[in-house]
PyMOL Python script that loads the backbone (N, CA, C, O; Angstrom):
from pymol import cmd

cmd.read_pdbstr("""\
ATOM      1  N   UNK A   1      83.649  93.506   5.778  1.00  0.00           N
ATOM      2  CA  UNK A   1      82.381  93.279   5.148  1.00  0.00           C
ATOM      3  C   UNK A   1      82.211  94.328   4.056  1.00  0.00           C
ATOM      4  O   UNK A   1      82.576  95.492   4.224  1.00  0.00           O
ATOM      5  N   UNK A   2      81.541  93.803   2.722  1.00  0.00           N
ATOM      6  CA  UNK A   2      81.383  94.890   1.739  1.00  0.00           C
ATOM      7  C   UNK A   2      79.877  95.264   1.455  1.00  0.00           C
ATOM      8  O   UNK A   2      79.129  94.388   1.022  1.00  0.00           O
ATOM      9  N   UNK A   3      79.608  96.003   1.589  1.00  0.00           N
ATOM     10  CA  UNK A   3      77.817  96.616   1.151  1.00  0.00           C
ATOM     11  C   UNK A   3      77.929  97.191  -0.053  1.00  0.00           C
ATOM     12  O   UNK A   3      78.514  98.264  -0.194  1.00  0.00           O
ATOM     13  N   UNK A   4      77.312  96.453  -1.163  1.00  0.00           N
ATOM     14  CA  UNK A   4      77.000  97.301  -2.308  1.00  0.00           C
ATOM     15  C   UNK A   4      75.902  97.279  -2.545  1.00  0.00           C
ATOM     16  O   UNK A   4      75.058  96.440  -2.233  1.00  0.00           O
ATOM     17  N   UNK A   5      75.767  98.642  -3.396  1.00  0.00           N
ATOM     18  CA  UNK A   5      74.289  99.082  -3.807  1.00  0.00           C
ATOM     19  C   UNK A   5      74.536  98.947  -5.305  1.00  0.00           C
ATOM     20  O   UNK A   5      75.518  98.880  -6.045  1.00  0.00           O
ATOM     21  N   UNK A   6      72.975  98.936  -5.445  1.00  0.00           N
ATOM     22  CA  UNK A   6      72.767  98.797  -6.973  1.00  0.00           C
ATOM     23  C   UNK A   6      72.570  97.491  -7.488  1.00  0.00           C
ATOM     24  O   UNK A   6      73.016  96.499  -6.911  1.00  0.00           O
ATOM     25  N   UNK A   7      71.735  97.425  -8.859  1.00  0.00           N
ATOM     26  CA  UNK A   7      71.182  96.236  -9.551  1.00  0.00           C
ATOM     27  C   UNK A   7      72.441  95.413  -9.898  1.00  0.00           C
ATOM     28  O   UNK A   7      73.272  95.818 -10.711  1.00  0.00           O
ATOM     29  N   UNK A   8      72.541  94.256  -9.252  1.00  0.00           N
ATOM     30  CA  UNK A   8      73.110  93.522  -9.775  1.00  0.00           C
ATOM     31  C   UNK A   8      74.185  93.198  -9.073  1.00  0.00           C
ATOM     32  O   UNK A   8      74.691  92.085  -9.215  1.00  0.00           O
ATOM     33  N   UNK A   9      74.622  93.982  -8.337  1.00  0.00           N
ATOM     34  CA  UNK A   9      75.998  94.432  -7.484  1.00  0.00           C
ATOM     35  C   UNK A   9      76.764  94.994  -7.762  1.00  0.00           C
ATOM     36  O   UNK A   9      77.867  95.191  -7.253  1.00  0.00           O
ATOM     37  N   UNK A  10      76.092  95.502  -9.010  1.00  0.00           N
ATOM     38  CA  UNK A  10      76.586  97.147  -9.622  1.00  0.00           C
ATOM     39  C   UNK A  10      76.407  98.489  -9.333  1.00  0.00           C
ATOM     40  O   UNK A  10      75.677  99.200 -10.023  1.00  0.00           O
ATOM     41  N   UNK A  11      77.111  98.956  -8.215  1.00  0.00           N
ATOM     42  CA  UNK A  11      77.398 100.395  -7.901  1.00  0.00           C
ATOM     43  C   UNK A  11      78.348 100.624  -6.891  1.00  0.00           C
ATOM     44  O   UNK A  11      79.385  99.962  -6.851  1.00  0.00           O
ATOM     45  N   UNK A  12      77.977 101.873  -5.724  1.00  0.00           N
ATOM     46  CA  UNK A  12      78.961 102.048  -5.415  1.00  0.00           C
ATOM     47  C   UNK A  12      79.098 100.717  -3.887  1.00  0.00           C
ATOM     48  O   UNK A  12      78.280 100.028  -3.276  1.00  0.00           O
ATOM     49  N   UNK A  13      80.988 100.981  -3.803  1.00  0.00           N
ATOM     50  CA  UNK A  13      80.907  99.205  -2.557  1.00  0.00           C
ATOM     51  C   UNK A  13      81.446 100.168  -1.044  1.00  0.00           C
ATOM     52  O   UNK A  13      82.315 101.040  -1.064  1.00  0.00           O
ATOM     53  N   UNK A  14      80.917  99.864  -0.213  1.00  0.00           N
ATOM     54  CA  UNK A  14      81.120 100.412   1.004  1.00  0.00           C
ATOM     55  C   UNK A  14      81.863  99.690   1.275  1.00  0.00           C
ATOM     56  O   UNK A  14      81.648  98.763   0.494  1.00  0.00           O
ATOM     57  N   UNK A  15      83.014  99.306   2.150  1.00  0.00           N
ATOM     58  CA  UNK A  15      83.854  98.163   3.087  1.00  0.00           C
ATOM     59  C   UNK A  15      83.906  98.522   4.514  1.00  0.00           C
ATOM     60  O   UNK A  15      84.181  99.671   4.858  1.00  0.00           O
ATOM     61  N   UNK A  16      83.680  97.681   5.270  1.00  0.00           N
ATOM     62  CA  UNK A  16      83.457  97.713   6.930  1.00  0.00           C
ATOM     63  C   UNK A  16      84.394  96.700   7.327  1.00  0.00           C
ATOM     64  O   UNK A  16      84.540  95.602   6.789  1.00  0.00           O
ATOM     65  N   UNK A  17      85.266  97.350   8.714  1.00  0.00           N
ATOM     66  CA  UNK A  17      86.315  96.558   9.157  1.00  0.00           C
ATOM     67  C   UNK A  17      85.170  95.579  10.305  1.00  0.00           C
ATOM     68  O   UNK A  17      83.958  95.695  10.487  1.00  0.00           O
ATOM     69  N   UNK A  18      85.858  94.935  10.718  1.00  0.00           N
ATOM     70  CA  UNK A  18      84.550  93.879  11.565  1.00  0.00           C
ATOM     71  C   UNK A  18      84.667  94.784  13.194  1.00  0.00           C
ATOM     72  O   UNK A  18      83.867  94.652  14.120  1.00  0.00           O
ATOM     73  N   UNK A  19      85.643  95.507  13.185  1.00  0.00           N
ATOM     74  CA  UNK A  19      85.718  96.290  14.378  1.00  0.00           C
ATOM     75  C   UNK A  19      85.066  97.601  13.990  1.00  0.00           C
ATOM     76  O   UNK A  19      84.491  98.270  14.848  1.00  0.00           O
ATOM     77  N   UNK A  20      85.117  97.882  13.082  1.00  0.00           N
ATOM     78  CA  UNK A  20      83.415  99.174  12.804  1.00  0.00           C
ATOM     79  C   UNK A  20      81.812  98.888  12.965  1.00  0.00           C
ATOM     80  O   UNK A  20      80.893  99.698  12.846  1.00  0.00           O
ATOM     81  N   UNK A  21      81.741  97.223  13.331  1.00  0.00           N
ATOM     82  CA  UNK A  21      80.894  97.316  13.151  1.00  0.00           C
ATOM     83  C   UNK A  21      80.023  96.644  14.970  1.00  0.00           C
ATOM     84  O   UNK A  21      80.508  95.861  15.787  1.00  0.00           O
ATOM     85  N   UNK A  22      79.093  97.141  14.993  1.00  0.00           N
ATOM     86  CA  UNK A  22      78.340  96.675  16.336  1.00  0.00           C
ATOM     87  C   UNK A  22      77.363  95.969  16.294  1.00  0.00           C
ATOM     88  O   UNK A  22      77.018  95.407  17.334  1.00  0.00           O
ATOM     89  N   UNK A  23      76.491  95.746  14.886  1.00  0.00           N
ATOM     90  CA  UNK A  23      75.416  95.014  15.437  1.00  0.00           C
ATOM     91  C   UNK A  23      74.918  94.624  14.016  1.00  0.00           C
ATOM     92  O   UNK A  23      75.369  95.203  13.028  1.00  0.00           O
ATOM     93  N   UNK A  24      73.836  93.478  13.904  1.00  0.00           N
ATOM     94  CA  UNK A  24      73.222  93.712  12.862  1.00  0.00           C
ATOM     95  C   UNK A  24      71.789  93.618  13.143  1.00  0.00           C
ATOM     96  O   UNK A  24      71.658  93.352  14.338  1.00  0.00           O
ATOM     97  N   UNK A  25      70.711  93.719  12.581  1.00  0.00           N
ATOM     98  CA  UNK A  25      69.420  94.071  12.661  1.00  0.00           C
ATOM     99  C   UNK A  25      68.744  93.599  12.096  1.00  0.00           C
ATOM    100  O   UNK A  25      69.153  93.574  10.935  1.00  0.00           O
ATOM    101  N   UNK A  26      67.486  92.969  12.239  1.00  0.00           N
ATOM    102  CA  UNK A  26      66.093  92.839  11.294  1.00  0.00           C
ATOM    103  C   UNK A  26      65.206  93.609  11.347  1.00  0.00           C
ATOM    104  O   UNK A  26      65.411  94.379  12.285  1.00  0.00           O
ATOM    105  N   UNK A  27      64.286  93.830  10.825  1.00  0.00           N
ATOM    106  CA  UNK A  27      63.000  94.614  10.692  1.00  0.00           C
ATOM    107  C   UNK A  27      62.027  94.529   9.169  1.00  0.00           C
ATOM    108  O   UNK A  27      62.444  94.492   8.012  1.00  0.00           O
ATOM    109  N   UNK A  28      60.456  94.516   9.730  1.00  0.00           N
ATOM    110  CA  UNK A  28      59.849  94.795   8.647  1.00  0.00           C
ATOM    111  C   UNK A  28      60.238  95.773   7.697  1.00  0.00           C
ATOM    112  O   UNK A  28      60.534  96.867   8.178  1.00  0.00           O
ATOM    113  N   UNK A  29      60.303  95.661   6.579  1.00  0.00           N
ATOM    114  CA  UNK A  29      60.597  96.959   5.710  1.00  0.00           C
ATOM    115  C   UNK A  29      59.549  97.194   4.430  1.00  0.00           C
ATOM    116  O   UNK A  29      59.628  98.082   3.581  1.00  0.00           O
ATOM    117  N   UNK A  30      58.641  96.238   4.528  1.00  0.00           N
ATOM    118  CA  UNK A  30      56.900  96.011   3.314  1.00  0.00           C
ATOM    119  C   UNK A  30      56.814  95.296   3.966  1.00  0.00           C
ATOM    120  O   UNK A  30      57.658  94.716   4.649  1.00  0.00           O
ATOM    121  N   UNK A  31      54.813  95.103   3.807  1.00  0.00           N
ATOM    122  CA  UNK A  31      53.704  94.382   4.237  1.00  0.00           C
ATOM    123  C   UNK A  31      53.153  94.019   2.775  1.00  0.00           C
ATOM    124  O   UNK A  31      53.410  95.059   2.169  1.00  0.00           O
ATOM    125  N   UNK A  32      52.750  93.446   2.162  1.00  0.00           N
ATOM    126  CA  UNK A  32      51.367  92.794   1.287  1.00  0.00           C
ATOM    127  C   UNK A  32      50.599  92.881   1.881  1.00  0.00           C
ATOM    128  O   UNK A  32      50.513  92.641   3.086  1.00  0.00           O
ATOM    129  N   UNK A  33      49.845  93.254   1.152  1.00  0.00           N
ATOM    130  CA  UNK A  33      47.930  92.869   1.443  1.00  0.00           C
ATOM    131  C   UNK A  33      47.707  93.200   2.989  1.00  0.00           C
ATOM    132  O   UNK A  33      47.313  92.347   3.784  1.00  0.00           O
ATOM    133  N   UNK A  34      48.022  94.643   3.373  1.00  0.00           N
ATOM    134  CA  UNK A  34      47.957  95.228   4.147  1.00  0.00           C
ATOM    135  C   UNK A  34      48.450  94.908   6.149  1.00  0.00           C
ATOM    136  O   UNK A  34      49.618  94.809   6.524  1.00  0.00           O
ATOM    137  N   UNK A  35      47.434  94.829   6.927  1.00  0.00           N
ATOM    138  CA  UNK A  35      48.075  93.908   8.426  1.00  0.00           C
ATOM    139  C   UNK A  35      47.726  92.789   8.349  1.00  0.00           C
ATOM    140  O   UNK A  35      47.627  92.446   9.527  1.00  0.00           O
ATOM    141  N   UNK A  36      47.490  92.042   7.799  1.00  0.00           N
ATOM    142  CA  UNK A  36      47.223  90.405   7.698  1.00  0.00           C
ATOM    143  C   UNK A  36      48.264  89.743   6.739  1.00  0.00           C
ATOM    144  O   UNK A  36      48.842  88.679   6.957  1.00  0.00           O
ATOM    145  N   UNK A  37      48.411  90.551   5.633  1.00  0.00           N
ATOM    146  CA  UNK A  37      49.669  90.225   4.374  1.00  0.00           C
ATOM    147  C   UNK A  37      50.691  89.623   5.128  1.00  0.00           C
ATOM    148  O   UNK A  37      50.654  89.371   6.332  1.00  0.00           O
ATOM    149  N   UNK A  38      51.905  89.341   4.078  1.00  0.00           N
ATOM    150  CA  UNK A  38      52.826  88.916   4.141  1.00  0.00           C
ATOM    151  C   UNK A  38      54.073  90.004   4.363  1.00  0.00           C
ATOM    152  O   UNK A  38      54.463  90.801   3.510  1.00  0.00           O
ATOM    153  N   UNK A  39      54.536  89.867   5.532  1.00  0.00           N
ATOM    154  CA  UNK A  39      55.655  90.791   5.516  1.00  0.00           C
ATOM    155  C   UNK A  39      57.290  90.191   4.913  1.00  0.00           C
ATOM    156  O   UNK A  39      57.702  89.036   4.804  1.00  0.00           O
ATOM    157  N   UNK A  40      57.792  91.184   4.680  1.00  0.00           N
ATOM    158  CA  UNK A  40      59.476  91.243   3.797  1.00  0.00           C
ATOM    159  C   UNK A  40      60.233  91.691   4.807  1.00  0.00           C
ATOM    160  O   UNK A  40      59.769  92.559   5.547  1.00  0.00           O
ATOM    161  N   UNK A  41      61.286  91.275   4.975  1.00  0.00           N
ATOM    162  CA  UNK A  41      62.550  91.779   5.969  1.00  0.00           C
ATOM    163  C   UNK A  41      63.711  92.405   5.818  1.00  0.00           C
ATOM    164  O   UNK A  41      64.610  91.658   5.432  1.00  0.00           O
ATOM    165  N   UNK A  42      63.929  93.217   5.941  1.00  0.00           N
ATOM    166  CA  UNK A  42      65.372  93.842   5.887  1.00  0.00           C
ATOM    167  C   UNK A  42      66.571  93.473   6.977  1.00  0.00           C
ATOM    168  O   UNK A  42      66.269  92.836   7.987  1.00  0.00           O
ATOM    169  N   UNK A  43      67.923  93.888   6.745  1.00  0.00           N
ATOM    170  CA  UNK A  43      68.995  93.605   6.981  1.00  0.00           C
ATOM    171  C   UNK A  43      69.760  95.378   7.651  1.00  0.00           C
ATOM    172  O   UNK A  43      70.029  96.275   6.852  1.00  0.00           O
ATOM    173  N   UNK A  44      69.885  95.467   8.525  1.00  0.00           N
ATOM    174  CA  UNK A  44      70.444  96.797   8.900  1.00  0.00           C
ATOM    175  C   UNK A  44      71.629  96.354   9.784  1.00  0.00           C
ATOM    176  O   UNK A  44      71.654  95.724  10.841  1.00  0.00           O
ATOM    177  N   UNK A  45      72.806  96.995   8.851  1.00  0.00           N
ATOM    178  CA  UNK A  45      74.281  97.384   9.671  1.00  0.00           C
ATOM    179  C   UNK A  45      74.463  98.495  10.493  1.00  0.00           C
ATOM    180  O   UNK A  45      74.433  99.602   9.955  1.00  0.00           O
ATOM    181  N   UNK A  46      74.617  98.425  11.503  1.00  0.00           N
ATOM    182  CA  UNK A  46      74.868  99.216  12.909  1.00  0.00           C
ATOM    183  C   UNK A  46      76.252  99.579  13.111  1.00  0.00           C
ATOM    184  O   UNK A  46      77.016  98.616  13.032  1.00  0.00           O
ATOM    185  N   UNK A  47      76.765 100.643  13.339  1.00  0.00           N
ATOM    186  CA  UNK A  47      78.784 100.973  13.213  1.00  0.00           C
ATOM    187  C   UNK A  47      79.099 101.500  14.290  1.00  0.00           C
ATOM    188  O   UNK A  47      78.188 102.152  14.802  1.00  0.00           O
ATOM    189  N   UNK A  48      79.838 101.476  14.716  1.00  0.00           N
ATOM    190  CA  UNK A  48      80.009 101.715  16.558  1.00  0.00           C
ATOM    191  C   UNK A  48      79.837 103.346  16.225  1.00  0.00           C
ATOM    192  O   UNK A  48      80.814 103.746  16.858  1.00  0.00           O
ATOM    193  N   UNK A  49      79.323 104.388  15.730  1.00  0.00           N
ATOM    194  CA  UNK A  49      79.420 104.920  15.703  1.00  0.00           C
ATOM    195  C   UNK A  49      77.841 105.603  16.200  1.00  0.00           C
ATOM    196  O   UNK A  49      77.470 106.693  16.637  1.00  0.00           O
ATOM    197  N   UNK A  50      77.037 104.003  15.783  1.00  0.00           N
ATOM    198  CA  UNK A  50      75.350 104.093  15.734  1.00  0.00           C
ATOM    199  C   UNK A  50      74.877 104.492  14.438  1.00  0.00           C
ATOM    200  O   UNK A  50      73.647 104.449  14.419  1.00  0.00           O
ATOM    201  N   UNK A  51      75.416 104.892  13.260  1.00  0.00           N
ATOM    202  CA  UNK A  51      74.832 105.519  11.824  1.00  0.00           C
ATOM    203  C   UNK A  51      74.787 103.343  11.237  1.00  0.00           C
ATOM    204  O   UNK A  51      75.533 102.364  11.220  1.00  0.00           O
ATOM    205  N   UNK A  52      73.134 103.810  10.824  1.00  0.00           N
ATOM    206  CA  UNK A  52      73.023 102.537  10.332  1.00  0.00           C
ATOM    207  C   UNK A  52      73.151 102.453   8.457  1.00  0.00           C
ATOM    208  O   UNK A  52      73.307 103.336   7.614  1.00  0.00           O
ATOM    209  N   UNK A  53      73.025 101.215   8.377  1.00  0.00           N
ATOM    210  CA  UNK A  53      73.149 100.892   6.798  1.00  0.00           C
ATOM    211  C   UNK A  53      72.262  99.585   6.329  1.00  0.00           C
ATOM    212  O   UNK A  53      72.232  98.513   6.934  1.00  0.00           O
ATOM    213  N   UNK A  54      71.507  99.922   5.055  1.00  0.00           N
ATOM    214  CA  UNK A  54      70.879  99.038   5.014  1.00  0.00           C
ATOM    215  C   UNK A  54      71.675  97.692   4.157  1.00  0.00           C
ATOM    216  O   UNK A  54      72.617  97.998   3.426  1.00  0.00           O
ATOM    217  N   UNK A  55      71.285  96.250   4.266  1.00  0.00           N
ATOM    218  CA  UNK A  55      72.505  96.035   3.883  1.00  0.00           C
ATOM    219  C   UNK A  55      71.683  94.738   3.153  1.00  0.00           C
ATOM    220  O   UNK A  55      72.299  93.732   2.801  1.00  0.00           O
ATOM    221  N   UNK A  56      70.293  94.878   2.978  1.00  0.00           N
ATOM    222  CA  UNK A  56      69.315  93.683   2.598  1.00  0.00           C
ATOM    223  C   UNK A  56      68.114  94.477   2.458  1.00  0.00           C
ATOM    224  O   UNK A  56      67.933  95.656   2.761  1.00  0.00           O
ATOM    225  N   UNK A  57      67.270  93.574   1.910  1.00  0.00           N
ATOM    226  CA  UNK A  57      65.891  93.902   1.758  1.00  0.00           C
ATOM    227  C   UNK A  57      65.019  93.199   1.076  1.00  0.00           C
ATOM    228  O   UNK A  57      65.357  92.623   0.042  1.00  0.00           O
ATOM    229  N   UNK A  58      63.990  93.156   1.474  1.00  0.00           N
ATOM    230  CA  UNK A  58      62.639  91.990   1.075  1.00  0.00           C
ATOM    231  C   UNK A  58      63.130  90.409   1.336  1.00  0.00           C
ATOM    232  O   UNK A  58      63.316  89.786   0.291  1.00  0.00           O
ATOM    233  N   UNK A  59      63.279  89.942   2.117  1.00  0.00           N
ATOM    234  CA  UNK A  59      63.543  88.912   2.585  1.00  0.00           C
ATOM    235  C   UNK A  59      62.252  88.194   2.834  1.00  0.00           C
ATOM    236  O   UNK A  59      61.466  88.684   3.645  1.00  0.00           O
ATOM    237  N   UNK A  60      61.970  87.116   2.233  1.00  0.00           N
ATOM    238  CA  UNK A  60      60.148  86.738   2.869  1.00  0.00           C
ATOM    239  C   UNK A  60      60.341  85.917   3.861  1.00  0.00           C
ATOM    240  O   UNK A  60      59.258  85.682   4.397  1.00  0.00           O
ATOM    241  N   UNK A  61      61.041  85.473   4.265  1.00  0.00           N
ATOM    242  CA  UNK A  61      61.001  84.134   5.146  1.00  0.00           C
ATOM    243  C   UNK A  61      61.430  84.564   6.415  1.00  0.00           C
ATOM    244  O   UNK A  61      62.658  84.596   6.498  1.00  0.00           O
ATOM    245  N   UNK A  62      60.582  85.044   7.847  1.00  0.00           N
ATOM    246  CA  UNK A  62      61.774  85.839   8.721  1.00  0.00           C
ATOM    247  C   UNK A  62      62.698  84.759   9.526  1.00  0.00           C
ATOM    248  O   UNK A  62      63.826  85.169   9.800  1.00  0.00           O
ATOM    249  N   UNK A  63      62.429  83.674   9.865  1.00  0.00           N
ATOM    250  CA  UNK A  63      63.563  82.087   9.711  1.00  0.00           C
ATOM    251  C   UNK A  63      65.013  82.678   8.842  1.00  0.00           C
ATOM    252  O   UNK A  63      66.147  82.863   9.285  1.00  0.00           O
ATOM    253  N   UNK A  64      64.670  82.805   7.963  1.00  0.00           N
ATOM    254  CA  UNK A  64      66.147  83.019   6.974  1.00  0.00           C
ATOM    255  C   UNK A  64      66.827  84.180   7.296  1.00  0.00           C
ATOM    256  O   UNK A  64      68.054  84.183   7.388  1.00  0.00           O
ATOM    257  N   UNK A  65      65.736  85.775   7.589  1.00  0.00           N
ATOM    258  CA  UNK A  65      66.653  86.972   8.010  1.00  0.00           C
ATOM    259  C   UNK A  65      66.912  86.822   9.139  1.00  0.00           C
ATOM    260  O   UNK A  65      67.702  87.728   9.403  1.00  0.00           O
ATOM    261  N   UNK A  66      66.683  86.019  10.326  1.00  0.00           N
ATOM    262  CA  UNK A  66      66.861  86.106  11.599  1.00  0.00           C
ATOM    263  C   UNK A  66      68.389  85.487  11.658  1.00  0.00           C
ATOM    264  O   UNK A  66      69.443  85.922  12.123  1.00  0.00           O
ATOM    265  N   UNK A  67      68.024  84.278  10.976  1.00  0.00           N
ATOM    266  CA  UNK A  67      69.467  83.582  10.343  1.00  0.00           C
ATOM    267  C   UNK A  67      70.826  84.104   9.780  1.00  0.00           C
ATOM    268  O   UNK A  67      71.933  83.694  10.131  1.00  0.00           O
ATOM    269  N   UNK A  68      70.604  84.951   8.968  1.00  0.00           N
ATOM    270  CA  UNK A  68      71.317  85.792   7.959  1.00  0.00           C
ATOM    271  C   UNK A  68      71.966  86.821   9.184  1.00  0.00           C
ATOM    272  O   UNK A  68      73.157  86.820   9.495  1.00  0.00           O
ATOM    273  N   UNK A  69      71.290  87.384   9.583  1.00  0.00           N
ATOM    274  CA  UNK A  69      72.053  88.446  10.865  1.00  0.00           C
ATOM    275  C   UNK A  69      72.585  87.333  11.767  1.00  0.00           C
ATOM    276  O   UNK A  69      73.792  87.564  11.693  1.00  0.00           O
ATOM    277  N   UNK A  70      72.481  86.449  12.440  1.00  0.00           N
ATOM    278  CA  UNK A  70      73.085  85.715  13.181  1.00  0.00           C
ATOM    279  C   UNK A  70      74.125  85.410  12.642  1.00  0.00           C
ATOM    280  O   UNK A  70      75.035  85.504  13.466  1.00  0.00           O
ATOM    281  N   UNK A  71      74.413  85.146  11.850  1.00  0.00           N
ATOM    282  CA  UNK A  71      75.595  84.697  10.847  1.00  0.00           C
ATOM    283  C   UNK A  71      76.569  86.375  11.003  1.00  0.00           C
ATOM    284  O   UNK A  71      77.691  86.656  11.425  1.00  0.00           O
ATOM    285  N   UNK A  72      75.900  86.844  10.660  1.00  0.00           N
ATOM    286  CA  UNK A  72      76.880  88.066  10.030  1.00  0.00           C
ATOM    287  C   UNK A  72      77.529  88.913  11.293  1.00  0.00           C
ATOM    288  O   UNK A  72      78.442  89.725  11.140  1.00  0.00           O
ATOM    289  N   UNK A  73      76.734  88.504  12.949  1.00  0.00           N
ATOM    290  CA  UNK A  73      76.688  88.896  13.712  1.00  0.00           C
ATOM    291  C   UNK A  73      78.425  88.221  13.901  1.00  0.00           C
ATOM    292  O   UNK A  73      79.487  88.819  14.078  1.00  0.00           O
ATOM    293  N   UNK A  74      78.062  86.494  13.747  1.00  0.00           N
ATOM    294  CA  UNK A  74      79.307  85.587  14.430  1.00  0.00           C
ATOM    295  C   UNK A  74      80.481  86.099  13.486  1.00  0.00           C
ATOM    296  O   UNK A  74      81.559  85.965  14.065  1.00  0.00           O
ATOM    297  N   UNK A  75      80.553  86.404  12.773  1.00  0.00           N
ATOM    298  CA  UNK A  75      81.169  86.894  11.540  1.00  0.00           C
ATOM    299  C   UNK A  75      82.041  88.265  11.994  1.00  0.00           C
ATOM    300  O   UNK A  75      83.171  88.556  11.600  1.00  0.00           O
ATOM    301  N   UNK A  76      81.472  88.776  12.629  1.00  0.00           N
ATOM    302  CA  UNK A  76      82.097  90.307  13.118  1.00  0.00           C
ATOM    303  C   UNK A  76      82.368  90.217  13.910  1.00  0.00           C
ATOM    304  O   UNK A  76      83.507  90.582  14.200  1.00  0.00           O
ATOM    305  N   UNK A  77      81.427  89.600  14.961  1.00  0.00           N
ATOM    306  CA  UNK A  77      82.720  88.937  16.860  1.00  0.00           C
ATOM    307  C   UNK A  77      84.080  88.334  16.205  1.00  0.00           C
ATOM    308  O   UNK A  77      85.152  88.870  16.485  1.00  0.00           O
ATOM    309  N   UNK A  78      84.022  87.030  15.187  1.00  0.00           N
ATOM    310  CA  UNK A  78      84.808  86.557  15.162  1.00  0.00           C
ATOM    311  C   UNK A  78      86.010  87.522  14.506  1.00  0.00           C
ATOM    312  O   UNK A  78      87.036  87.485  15.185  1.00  0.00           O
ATOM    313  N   UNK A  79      86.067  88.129  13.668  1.00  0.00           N
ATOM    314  CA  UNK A  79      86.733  88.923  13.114  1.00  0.00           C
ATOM    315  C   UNK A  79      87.637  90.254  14.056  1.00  0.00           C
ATOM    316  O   UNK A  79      88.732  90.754  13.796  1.00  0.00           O
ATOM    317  N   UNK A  80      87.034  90.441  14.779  1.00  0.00           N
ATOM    318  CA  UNK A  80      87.591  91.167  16.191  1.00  0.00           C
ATOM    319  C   UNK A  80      88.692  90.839  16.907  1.00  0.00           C
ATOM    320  O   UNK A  80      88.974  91.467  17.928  1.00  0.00           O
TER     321      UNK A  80
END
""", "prot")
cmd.dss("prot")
cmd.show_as("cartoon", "prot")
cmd.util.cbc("prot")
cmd.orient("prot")
């Protein structure tokens, strides 16, 4: 798996073997319009090591990030 940072997918690229990696994650990461608003979701990579990585962010739909880690989850079992 590759994590890059930066606009565009321009900067630096991390690479993760699918056996570095343990888990993936959702979580709020912004609210709108305070506790009633609309929350955004992030994407966090977990490394058997436990040091996480963020690997997404602002996601509005949590259907789609719940999705997106499920995927990336089968993705790294399978790769094992």
């Amino acid at each position: 798996m590759r994590l890059t940072r930066g606009l565009l997918g321009i900067g630096p690229t991390r690479t993760f073997a699918c056996g570095d990696l343990q888990d993936v994650t959702t979580k709020i990461v912004m609210q709108t319009g305070g506790s009633s608003g609309i929350p955004y979701y992030g994407l966090t990579l977990v490394d058997a090591y436990g040091e996480t990585f963020e690997a997404a962010r602002y996601i509005k739909d949590k259907r789609e990030a719940v999705w997106l880690a499920a995927e990336m989850k089968r993705l790294i079992a399978a790769g094992r």
